[in-house]
C-alpha positions as CSV (number, residue, x, y, z in Angstrom):
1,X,0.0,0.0,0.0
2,X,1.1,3.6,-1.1
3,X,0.4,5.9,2.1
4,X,0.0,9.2,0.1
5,X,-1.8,7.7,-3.0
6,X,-4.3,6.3,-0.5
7,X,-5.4,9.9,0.6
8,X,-5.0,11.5,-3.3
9,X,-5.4,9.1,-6.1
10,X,-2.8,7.2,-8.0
11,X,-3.0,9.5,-10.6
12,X,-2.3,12.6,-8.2
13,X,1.0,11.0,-6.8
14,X,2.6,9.7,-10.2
15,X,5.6,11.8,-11.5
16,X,5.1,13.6,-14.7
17,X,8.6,14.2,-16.2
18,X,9.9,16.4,-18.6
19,X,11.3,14.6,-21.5
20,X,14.8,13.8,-21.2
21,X,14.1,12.3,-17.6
22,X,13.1,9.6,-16.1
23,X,12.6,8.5,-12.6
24,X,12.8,5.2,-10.4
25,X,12.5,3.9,-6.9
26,X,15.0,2.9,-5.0
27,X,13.1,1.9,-2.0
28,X,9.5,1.2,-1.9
29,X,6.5,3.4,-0.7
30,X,5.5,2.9,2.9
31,X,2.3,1.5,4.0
32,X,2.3,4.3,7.1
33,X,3.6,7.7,8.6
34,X,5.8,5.7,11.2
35,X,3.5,3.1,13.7
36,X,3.0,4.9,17.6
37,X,0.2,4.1,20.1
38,X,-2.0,0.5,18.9
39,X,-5.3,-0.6,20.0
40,X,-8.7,-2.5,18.8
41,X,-11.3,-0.5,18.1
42,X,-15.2,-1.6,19.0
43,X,-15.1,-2.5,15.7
44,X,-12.3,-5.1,16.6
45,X,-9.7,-3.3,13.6
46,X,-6.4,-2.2,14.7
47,X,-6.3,1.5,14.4
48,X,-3.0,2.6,14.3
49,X,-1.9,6.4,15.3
50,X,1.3,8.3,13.3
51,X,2.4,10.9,15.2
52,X,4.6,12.1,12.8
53,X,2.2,12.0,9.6
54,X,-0.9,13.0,11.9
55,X,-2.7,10.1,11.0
56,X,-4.6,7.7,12.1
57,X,-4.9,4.2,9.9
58,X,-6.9,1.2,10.7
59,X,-6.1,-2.7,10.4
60,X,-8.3,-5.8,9.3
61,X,-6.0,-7.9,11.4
62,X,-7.2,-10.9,9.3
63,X,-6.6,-9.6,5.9
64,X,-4.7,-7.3,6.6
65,X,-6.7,-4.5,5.1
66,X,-5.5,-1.0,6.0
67,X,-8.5,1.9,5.6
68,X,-7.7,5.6,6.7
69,X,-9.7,6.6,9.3
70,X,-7.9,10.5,10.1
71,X,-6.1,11.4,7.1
72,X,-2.7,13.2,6.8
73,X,-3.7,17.2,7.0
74,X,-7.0,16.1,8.9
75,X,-7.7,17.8,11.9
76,X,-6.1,15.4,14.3
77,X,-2.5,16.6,14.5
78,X,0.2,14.2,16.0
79,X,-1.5,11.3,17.0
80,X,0.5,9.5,19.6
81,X,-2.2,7.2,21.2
82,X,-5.6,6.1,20.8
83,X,-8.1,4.5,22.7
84,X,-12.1,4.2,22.3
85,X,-14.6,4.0,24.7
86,X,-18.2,1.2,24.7
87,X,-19.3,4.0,22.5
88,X,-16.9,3.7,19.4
89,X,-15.3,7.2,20.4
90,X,-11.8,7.5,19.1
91,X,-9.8,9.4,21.8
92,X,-6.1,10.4,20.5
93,X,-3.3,12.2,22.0
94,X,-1.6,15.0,20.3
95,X,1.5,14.8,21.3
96,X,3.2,17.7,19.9
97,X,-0.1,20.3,20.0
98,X,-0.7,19.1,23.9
99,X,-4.1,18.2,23.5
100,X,-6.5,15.2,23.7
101,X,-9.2,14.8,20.7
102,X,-12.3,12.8,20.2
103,X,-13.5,11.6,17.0
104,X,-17.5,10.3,17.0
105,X,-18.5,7.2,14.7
106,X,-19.9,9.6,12.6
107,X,-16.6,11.2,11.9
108,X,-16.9,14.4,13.9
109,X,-14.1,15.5,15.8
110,X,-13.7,17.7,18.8
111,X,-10.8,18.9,21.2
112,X,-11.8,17.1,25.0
113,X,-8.6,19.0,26.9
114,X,-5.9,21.0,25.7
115,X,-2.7,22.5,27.7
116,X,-1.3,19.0,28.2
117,X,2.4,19.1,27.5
118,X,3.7,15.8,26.1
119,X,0.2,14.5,26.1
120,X,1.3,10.7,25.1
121,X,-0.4,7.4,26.4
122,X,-4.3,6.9,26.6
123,X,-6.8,4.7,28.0
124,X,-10.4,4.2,28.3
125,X,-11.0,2.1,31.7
126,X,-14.4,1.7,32.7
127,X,-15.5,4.2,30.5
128,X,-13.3,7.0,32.2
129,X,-10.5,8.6,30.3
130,X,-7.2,8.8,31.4
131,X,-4.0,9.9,29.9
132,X,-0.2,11.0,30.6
133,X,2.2,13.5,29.9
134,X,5.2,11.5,28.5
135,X,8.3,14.2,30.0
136,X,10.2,14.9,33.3
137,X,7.8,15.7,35.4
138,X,4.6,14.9,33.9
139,X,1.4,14.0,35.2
140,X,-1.2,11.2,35.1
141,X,-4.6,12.7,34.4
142,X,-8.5,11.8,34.1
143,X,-10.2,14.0,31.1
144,X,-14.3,14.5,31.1
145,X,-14.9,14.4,27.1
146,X,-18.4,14.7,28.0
147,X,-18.8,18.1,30.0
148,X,-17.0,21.1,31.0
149,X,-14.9,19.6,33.7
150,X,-11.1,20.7,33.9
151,X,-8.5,17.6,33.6
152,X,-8.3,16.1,37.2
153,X,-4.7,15.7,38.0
154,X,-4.0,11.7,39.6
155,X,-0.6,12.0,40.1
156,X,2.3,14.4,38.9
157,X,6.5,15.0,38.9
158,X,6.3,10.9,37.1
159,X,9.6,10.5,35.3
160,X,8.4,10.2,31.7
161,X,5.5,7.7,32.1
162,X,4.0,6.2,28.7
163,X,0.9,4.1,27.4
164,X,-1.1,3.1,30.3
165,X,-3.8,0.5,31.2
166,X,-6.2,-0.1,33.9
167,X,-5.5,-3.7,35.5
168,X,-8.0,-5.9,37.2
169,X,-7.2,-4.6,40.5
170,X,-9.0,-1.1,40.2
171,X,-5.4,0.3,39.8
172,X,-3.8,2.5,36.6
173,X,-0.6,1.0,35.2
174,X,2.2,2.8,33.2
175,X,5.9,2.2,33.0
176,X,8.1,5.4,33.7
177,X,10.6,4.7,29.9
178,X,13.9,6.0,31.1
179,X,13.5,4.8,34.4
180,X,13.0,1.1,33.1
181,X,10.1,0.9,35.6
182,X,6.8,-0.2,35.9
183,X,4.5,1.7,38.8
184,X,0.8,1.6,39.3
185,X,-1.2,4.5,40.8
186,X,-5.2,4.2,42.5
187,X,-6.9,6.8,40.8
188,X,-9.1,7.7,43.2
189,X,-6.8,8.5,45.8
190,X,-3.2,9.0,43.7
191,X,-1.2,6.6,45.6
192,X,1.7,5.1,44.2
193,X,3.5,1.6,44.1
194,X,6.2,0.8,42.1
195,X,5.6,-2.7,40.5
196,X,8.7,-3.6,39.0
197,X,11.9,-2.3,37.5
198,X,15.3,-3.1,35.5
199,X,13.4,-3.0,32.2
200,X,15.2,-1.6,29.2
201,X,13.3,1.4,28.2
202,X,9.7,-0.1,28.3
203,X,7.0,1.9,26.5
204,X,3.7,0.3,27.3
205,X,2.0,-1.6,30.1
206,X,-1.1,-3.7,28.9
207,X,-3.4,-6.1,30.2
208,X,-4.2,-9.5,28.5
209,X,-8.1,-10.5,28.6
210,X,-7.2,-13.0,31.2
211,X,-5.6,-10.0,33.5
212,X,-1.6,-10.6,33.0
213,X,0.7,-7.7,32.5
214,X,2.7,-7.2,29.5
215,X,5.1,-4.8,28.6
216,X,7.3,-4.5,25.7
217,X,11.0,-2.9,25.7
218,X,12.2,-0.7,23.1
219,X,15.6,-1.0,23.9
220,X,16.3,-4.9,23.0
221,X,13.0,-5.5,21.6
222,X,11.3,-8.4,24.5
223,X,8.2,-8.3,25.3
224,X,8.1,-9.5,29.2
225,X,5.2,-10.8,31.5
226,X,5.2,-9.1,34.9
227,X,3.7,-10.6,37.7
228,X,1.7,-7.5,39.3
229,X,2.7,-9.0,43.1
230,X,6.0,-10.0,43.0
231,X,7.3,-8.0,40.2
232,X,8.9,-11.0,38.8
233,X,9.5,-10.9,34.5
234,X,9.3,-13.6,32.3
235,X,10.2,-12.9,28.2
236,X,7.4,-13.6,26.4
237,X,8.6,-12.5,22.7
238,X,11.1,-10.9,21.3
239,X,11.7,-9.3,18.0
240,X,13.8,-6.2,16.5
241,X,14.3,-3.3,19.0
242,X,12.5,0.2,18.6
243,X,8.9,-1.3,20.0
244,X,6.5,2.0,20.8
245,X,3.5,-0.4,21.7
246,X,1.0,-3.0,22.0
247,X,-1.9,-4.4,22.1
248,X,-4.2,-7.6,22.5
249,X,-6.9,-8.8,20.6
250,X,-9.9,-10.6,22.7
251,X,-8.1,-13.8,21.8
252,X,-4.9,-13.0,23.6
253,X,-3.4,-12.5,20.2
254,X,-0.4,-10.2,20.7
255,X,0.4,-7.2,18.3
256,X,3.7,-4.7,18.6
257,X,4.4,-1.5,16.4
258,X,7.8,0.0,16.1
259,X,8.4,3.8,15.6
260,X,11.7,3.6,14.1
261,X,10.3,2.1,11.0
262,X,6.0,1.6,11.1
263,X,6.2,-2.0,10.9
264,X,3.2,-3.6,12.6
265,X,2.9,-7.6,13.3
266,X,1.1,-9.9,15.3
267,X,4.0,-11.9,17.3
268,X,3.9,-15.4,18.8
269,X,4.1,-15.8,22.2
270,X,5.1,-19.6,22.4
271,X,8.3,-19.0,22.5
272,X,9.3,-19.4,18.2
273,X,9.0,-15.3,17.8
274,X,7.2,-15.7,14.5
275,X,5.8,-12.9,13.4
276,X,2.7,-12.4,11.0
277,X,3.6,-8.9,9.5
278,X,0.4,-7.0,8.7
279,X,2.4,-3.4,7.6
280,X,5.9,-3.8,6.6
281,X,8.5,-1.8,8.2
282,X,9.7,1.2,6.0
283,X,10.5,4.7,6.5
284,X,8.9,7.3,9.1
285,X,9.7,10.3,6.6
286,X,12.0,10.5,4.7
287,X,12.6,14.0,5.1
288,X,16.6,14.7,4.1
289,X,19.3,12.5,2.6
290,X,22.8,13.3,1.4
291,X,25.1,11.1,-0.4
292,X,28.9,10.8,-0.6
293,X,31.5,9.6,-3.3
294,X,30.5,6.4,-2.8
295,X,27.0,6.4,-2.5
296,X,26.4,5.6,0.8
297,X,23.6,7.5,1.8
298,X,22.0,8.9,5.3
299,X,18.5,9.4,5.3
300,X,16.6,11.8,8.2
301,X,13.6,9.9,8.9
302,X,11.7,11.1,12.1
303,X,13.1,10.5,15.3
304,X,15.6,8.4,13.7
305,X,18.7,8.5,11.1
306,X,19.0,5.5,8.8
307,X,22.1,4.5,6.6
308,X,21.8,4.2,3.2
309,X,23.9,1.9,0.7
310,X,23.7,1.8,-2.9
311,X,22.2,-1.5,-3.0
312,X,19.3,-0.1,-1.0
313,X,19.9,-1.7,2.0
314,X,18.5,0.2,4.9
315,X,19.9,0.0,8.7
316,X,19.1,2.1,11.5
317,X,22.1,4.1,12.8
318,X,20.2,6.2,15.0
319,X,17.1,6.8,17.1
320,X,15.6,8.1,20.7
321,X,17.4,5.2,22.1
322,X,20.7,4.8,20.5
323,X,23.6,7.3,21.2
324,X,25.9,5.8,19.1
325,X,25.1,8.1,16.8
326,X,23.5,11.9,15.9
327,X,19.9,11.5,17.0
328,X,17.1,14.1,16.4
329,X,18.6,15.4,13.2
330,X,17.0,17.6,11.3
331,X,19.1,17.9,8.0
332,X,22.2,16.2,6.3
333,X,24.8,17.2,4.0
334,X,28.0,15.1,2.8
335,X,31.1,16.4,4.3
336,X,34.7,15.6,4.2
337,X,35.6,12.4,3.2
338,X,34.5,9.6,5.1
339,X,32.3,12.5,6.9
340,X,28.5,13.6,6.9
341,X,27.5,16.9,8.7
342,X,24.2,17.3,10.5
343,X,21.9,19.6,12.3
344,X,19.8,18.6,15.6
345,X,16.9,19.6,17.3
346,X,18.9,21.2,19.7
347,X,20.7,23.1,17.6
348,X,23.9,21.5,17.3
349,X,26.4,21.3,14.2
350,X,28.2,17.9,14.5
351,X,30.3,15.8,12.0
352,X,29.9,12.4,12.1
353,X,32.5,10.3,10.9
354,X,30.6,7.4,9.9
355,X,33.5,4.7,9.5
356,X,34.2,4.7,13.4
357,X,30.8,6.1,14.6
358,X,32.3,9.2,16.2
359,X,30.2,12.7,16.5
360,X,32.0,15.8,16.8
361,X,30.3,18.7,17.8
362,X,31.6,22.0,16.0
363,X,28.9,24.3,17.3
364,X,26.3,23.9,19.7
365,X,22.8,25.5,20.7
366,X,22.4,27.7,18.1
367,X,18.4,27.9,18.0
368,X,16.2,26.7,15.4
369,X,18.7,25.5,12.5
370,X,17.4,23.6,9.3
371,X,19.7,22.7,6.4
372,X,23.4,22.6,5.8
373,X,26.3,22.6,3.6
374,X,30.4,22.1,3.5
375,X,32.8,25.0,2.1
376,X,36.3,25.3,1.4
377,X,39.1,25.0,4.1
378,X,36.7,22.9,6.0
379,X,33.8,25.7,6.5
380,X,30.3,24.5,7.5
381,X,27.4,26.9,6.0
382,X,24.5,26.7,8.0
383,X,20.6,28.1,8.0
384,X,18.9,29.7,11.0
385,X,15.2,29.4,10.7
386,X,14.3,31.5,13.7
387,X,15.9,34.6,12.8
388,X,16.2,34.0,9.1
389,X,20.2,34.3,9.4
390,X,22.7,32.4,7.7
391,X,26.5,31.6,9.2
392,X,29.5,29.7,8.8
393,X,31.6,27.5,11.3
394,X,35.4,26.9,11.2
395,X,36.4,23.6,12.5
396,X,37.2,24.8,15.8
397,X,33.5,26.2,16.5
398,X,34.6,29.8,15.5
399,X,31.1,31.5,13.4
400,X,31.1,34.2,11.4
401,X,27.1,35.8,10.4
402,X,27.1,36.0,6.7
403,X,23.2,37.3,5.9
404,X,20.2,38.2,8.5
405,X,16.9,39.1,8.2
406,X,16.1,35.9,5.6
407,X,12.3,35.0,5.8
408,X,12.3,31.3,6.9
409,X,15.3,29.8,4.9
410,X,15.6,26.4,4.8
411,X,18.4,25.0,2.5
412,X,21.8,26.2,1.3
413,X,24.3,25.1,-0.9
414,X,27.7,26.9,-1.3
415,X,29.3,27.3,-5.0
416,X,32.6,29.2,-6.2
417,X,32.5,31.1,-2.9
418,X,28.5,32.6,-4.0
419,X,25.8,31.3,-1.5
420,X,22.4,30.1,-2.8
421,X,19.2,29.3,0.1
422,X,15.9,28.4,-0.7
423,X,13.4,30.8,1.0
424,X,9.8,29.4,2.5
425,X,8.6,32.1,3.9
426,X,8.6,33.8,0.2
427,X,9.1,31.1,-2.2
428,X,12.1,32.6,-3.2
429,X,15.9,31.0,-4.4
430,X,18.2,33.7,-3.1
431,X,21.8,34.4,-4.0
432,X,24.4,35.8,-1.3
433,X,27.6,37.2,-3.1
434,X,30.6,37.2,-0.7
435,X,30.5,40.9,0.2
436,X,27.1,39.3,2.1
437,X,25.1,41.4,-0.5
438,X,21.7,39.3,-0.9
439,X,19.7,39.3,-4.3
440,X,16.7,37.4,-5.3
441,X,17.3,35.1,-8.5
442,X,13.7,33.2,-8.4
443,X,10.3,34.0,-6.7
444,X,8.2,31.4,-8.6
445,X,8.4,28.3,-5.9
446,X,5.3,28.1,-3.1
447,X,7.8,25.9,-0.3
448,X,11.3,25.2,-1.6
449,X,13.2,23.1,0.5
450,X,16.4,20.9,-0.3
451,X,19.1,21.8,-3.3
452,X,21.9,19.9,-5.4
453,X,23.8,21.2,-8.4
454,X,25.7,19.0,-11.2
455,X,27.7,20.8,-13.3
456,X,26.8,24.5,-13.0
457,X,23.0,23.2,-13.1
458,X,21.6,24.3,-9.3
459,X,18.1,21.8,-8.6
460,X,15.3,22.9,-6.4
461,X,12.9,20.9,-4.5
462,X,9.8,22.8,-3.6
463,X,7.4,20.7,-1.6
464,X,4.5,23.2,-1.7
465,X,4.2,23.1,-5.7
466,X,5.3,19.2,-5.2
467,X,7.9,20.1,-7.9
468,X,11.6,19.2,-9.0
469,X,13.2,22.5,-10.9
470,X,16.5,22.6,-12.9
471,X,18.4,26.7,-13.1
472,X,20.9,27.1,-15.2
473,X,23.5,29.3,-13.1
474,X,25.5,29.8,-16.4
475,X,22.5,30.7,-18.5
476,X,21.0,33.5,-16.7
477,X,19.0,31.4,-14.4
478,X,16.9,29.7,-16.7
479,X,14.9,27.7,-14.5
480,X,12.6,24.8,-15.8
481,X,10.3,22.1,-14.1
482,X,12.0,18.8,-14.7
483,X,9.4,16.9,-12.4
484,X,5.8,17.3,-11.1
485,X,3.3,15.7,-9.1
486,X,5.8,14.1,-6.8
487,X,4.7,12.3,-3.7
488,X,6.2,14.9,-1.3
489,X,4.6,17.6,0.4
490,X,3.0,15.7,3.1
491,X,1.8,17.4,6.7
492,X,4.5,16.7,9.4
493,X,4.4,18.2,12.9
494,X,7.8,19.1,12.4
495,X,9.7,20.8,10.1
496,X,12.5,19.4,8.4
497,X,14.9,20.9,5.8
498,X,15.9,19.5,2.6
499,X,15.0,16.1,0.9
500,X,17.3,16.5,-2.1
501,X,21.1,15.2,-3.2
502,X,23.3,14.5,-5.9
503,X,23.8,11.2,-6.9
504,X,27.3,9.9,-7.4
505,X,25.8,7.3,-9.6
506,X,24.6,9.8,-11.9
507,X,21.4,11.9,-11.4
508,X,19.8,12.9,-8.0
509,X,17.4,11.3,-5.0
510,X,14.9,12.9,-3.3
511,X,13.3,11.8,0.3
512,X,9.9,11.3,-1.3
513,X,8.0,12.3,2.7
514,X,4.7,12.0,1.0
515,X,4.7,7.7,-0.1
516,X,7.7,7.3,2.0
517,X,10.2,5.9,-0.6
518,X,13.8,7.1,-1.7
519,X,13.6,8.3,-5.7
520,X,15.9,8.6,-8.2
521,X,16.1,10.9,-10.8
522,X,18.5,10.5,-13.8
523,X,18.7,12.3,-17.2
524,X,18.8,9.7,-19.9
């Protein structure tokens, strides 16, 4: 299943080229936006929520059918959880808007509580909704989605607590994910007990229809057994790490997701580990990419960075959980040899010298950067979307301010000494000279994003228009529209930079965010 062409139409998401071009994939589409918070509707489906492609997707866990339910660009933004009460009422977390929503049967939606930072994990027990604020210091809470009531706080100052459940004892259980614990909480009264701990990084606590505790562990992907008296864990199942959840169908039938790719399966719990995969893993995003000389490739996909190598094998080299290398990247660009150069959430510049896994930060905390590129003499170009400034760093962290006052840059890409940054917040390409003098060489794009440039030729991604463009630097700037209709442009919570690379192999890829795939472009 394509994700995008299941909103638009096959015919809305299939390239038109202009002759001379033609265009391949070098990974398949993805069947989701990433795969978060799992649970069985009353309608006993699977319904699926994808934070990062606000989306919600139902599962025919028999024939593994997948049907839409809250489209990318709906009005539920950042769906980290669902539950649904005896009434069919789909009640999601927004993780990144801090509210809670309800959807009806009927397909209206409303907003039940907003104001909820981190709002995360969500559960309907005995028809009362509860839900937690996954962060340090956030609380447990029970919402009234049916009158005016403020959110009742249960408990607060939790360490990061997750998907919850109510167990057969009356009580609330969660796991607290960094603390590799698993507490319970009366939700009456707020008292707290600490069930067990030594888990490695659980993400959900569940109940199976027979009232035994389950909890699966991102971190080395087992799913344990906890008995609720003694604490004691038994491993149930385990499979690939990166787990965000799971759930249990009225048979006891046992079904993870994993954020780091959206694959969903139903898992055997006699010991073999088969899985039945219903969604294939894939990618989150993809949202950047850069390649080297040798075509290896690293793809920003989320939450998580993901290697690339020419024969289109995919391994994870990042995430949440794994600090071996860069995590929370928000754009790539090839660097030195045996080198890529990143920016993070936090606004960091690091090299990563991906041969011996080793990050180097040149520049840190610089606010709210987006896309990148390497100079001469070892220069880093970077773009500042918060104050619409662009700068360079020296190797040894030194920065020098080469523009301000940009309106929401995003890319840039450094040539003969002459800056070029695609503009958002005007739909402009700019040129910066190197007196820092700033001119405008294109205003016809609606969102461009990433850049590449093959001899003298600069290329423009603009995923508002859903476009690939080709300027001629040597020409005047002749600019033409080599692709359309791409299967990019898709609503993400977060905004990442970029998307487009040269290929060493001749051509160039783009991180296709709308289907999920990796395309290749090549002139023939």
């Amino acid at each position: 299943m394509n994700r995008f062409s299941a909103i638009h139409g096959e015919d809305a998401v299939t390239p038109v080229l202009v002759s001379g071009w033609e265009c391949t994939r070098v990974t398949p589409p993805s069947a989701l936006f990433g795969a978060n918070g799992i649970q069985f509707g009353t309608d006993r489906r699977l319904y699926v929520a994808q934070a990062m492609g606000s989306q919600v997707t139902a599962i025919d866990t028999v024939t593994s059918e997948l049907e839409v339910i809250a489209a990318n660009g709906a009005p539920i933004t950042g769906p980290d959880d669902v539950a649904f009460d005896s009434h069919g009422n789909m009640f999601s977390t927004e993780v990144m808007s801090e509210r809670v929503s309800m959807r009806k049967p009927t397909g209206e939606f409303s907003i039940v509580a907003d104001g909820l930072p981190s709002a995360n994990g969500v559960t309907v027990f005995n028809d009362r909704l509860f839900i937690d604020e996954h962060r340090p210091g956030g609380g447990l809470f029970e919402l009234y989605p049916h009158d005016d009531r403020p959110p009742r706080q249960i408990a607060a100052n939790l360490a990061g607590p997750n998907a919850l459940a109510g167990g057969p004892d009356g009580k609330l259980y969660f796991p607290l994910v960094p603390k590799g614990e698993i507490w319970r909480v009366d939700p009456e009264s707020g008292a707290l007990e600490k069930v067990t701990d030594g888990l490695f990084h659980p993400t959900a606590a569940k109940f199976t229809p027979s009232g035994e505790l389950l909890s699966p562990q991102a971190g080395n992907g087992e799913v344990v057994k906890i008995d609720t008296l003694t604490g004691e864990q038994a491993v149930l199942a385990r499979v690939r790490p990166g787990i965000d959840n799971l759930a249990i169908d009225q048979y006891g039938k046992l079904f993870l997701s994993h954020f780091v790719d959206g694959g969903v399966a139903e898992v055997s719990m006699d010991g073999s580990n088969a899985e039945r995969v219903l969604v294939a893993p894939g990618w989150v995003g993809p949202w950047g990419i850069a390649a080297d000389a040798s075509g290896t490739c690293f793809v920003v996909d989320g939450l998580s960075l993901a290697r690339l190598e020419p024969t289109g094998e995919r391994s994870a080299v990042g995430s949440p959980l794994d600090k071996s290398a860069p995590r929370f990247v928000r754009a790539v660009a090839a660097g030195e040899p045996g080198e890529f150069l990143m920016t993070t959430a936090r606004g960091d510049v690091i090299a990563y010298a991906f041969a011996n896994g080793e990050s180097r930060v040149l520049i840190e905390k610089q606010g709210q950067l987006k896309g990148l590129c390497a100079g001469n003499g070892g220069l880093v170009y970077v773009v500042r979307d918060d104050d619409g400034s662009v700068f360079a760093v020296d190797r040894s962290g030194g920065k020098r301010i080469i523009a301000t006052g940009l309106h929401s840059p995003k890319d840039i890409l450094v040539n003969n000494g002459v800056c070029f940054v695609t503009e958002a917040g005007t739909g402009r390409l700019l040129r910066i000279a190197q007196d820092g003098a700033v001119s405008v060489i294109l205003d016809i794009f609606r969102d461009p994003r990433g850049m590449a440039l093959v001899d003298n030729i600069l290329y423009v991604l603009d995923r508002g228009a859903r476009s690939l463009w080709s300027i001629d630097l040597a020409n005047g700037y002749a600019a033409l529209q080599i692709a359309g209709r791409l299967p990019i442009g898709a609503v993400c919570p977060l905004d990442f930079a970029g998307g487009l690379c040269t290929n060493p192999a001749g051509g160039l890829l783009v991180a296709a965010d709308g289907e999920g795939s990796i395309l290749s472009f090549r002139k023939l």
